[in-house]
N, C-alpha and C positions, 0 to 999 in steps of 0.2 A: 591490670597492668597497663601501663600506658602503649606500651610496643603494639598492646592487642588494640587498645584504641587506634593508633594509626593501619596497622593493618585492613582492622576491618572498616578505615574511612578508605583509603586506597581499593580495597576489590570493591566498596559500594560506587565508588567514583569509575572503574571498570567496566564496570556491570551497567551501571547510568549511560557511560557511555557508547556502548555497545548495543543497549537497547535504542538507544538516539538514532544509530548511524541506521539498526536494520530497521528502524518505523520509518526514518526518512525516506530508505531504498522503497519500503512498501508503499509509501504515498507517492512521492516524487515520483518516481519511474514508473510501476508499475497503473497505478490510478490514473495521477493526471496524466503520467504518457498518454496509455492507454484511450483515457478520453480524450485525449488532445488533437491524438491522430484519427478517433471517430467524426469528430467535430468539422476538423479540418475538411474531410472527407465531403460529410455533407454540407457545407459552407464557405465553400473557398476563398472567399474573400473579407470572409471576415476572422480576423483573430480571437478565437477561446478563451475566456476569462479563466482564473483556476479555479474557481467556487468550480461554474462548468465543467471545466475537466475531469475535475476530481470525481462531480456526480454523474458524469457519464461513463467514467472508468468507471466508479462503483456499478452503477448499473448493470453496464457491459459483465465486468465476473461475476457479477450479484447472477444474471444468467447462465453465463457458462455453468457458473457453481450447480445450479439448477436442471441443466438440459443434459449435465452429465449424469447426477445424480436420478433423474427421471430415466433416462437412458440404464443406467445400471440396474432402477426398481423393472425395468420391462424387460431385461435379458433373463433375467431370473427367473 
């Protein structure tokens, strides 16, 4: 039926755009924040590109991610 065609273009257009806003929120904010304000830190005078940022945010949780999970394997 056509209704169901539109429909189901409308929730895929939904859903597209929802998954957009929360990978931007993940990238945007949390990455290159994250590396931006590492960067910043140890560099002040010079401004962070976002390749940079980005892989210094990754970095940066790529450890957290790790130093908790290490932290959890030695409680136990």
């Amino acid at each position: 039926m056509p209704l169901d065609d539109i429909a189901g273009e409308a929730l895929g257009g939904v859903f597209r755009f929802i998954a957009r806003l929360v990978s931007e929120i993940v990238v945007e904010v949390i990455l290159r924040g994250t590396g931006a304000m590492i960067l910043r830190r140890l560099r002040p005078k010079h401004e962070p590109g976002e390749t940079a940022a980005a892989l210094a945010g990754l970095a940066f949780w790529g450890a957290v991610i790790a130093l908790v999970f290490w932290a959890f394997r030695m409680a136990r």
